[in-house]
N, C-alpha and C positions, 0 to 999 in steps of 0.2 A: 523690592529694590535691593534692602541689602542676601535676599538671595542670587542676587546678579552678579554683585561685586563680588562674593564670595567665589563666584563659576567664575571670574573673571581671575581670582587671583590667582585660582587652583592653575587654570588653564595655565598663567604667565609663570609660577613655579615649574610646570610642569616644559614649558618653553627653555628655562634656564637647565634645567637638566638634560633633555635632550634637543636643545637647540632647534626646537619646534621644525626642524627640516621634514626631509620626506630620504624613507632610505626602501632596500629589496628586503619584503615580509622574509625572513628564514625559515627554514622546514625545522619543525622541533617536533613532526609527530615521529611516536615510537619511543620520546622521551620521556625521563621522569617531570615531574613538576621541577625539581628542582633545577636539574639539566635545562631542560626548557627556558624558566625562569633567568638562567644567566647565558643562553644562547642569547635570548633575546635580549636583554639590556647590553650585551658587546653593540649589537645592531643597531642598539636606541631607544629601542621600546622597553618604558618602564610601567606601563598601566596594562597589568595583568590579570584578566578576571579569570579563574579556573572553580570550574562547576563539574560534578558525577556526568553520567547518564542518565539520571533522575532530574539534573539540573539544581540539586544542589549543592551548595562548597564543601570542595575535597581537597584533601593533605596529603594524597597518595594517589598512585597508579600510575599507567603510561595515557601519554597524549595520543588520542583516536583522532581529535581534528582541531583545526586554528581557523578564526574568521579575526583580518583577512587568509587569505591563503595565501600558501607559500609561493614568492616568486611578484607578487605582487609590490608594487610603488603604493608605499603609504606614510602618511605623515607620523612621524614619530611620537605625534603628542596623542592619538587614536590610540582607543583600549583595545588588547589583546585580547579574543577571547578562546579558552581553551577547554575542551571537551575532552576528560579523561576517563578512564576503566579502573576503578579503583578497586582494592580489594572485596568492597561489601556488592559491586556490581559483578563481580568473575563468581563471589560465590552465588548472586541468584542467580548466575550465567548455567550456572555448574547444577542448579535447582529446574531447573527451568528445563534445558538440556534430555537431565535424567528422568522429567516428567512424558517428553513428547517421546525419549527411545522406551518406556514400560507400556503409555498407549499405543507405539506403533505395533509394539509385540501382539497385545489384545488385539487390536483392528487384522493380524493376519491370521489368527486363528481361525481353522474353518474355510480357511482362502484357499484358491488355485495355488498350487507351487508353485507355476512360472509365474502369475503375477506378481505373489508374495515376494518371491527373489527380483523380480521387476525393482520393485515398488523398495524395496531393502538397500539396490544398490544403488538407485537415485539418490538414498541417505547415506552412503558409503557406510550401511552397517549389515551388510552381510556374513554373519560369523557361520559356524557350521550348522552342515546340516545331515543330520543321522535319519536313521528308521529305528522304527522303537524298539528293536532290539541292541539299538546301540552305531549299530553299523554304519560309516558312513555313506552317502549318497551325493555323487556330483551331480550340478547343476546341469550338465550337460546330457546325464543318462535320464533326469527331470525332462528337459526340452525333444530330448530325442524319444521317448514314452509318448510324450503327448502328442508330437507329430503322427505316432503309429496307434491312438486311438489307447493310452494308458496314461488316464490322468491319478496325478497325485495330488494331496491337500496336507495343508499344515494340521496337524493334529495338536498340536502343542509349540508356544515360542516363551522363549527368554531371554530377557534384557541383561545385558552388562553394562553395568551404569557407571563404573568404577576405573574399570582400567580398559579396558577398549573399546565401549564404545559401539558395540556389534550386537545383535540379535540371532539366538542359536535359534534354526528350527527341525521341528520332529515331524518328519512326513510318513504318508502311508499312500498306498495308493487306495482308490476307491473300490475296487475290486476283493480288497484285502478288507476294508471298513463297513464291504457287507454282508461278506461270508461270515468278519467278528459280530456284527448286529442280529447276524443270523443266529447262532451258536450262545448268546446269551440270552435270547429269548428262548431256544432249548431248551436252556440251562433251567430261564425262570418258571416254566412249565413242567419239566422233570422233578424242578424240587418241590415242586406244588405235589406229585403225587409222591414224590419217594426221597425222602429230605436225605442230606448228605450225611447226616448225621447216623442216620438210621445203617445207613449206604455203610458207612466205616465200620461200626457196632459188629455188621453181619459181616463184614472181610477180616475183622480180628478173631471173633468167634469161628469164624470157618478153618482160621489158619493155628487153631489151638486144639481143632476137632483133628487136624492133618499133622499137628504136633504135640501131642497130649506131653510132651517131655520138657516143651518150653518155646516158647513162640512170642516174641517180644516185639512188637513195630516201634518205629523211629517215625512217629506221622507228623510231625512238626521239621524239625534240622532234614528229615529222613527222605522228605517227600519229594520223586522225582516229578509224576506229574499229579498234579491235584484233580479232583473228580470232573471228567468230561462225559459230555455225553456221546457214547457213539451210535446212539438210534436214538428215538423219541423216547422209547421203553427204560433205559437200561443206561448207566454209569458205570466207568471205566476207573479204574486207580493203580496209581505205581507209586511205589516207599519201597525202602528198607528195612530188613527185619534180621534180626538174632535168632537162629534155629538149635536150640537142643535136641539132643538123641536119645536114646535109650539107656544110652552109656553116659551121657553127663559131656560128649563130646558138645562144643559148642563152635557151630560159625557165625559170624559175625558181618554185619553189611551186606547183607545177602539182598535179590532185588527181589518182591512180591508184586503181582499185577494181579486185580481183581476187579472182574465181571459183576456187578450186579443190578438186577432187575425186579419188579413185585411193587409193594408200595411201602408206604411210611410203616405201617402195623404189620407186614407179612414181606421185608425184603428177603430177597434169593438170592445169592450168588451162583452164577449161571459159570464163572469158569473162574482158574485160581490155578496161577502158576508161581513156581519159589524155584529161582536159579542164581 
């Protein structure tokens, strides 16, 4: 009973301030709590409940929505209720967000191109898209490949979680991802019989027997291409080297390319050029 009276008095308070009439709900979304707050008591409405997107009470952010709704005939003495975006909701927004753009990345790795860029700009996160040597690659010369029987695939993607928003990717085509699958299986066989190490040993030794005056390699900073295989047998190498002469003349940067074949305990260098 005396919980009744009590709802009874709050109500007839609530009567004397806004004159228990019926007035038009106001639009207050897009505002702050506090904007809000004195839109609506100009209107009449003074019972205002404001809850997160969690549905707890908040002291900040903009109003997302009102029940009633704007436009609406309601009685003044009806609680306002108001659904805001508060700060601690925009940053899990912002959490949340940067989780689904790092999975989309993972999920297109390995993918068709044309789907991947599909599927990317349904998310309006298409950011670029290179070849692994950097270069870039239009979506268009993508579409028009595959139409003529030249697919590509993501080989690598990355998220920008920070400022835009987009997803880079790094394609190849599949023609290209098997001649490389090819070429290091080769590789893993050549070094099985003739380690590269072995390989270098016998191209410095060779190029000190062709310069007993001074013959210096650069195999690290120097190296133009690192050891290839160009037959099953046989590794291939190019660096830079410093030649001395007879005379104590020295040049410098010079380019060596060296041939060699045999195995890990007996390699040969089969050809050996310095220009």
């Amino acid at each position: 009973m005396k919980r009744m009276i009590a709802a009874i008095c709050a109500a007839m308070m609530l009567c004397g301030l806004a004159g228990c009439g019926t007035a038009t709900m106001p639009d207050v979304t897009g505002m702050s709590i506090t904007d809000a707050r004195s839109k609506l008591n100009s209107a009449g409405f003074y019972s205002v409940d404001v809850k997160d997107m969690n549905g707890k009470a908040a002291f900040d952010g903009k109003v997302q929505s009102q029940k009633p709704k704007a436009g609406k005939e309601a009685s003044t003495s009806d609680q306002v209720e108001l659904v805001v975006k508060s700060a601690a909701d925009q940053a899990q927004e912002a959490v949340d967000a940067s989780k689904k753009l790092k999975q989309a990345a993972e999920d297109v790795k390995g993918k068709d191109a044309v789907e991947a860029i599909k599927t990317l700009q349904d998310m309006s996160a298409v950011g670029s898209i290179k070849d692994k040597n950097g270069a870039d690659v239009s979506e268009q010369r993508i579409t028009d490949d595959e139409a003529n029987g030249v697919k590509w695939v993501v080989t690598d993607a990355s998220a920008h979680t920070i400022t835009s928003q987009t997803i880079d990717l790094v394609v190849d085509t599949e023609a290209n991802m098997a001649a490389a699958q090819a070429q290091d299986q080769q590789k893993q066989q050549l070094e099985q019989k003739l380690s590269t190490t072995a390989a270098l040993a016998a191209c410095r030794e060779y190029g000190k027997q062709l310069y007993p005056y001074g013959f210096k390699t650069h195999d690290i900073a120097g190296v133009i291409q690192d050891f290839t295989p160009s037959d099953e047998n046989t590794w291939f190498y190019k660096a830079t080297a410093d030649v001395t002469n007879a005379f104590g003349a020295k040049q410098k940067g010079l380019t060596y390319e060296c041939s060699v074949t045999g195995t890990t305990d007996a390699p040969q260098v089969v050809d050996f050029n310095v220009y």
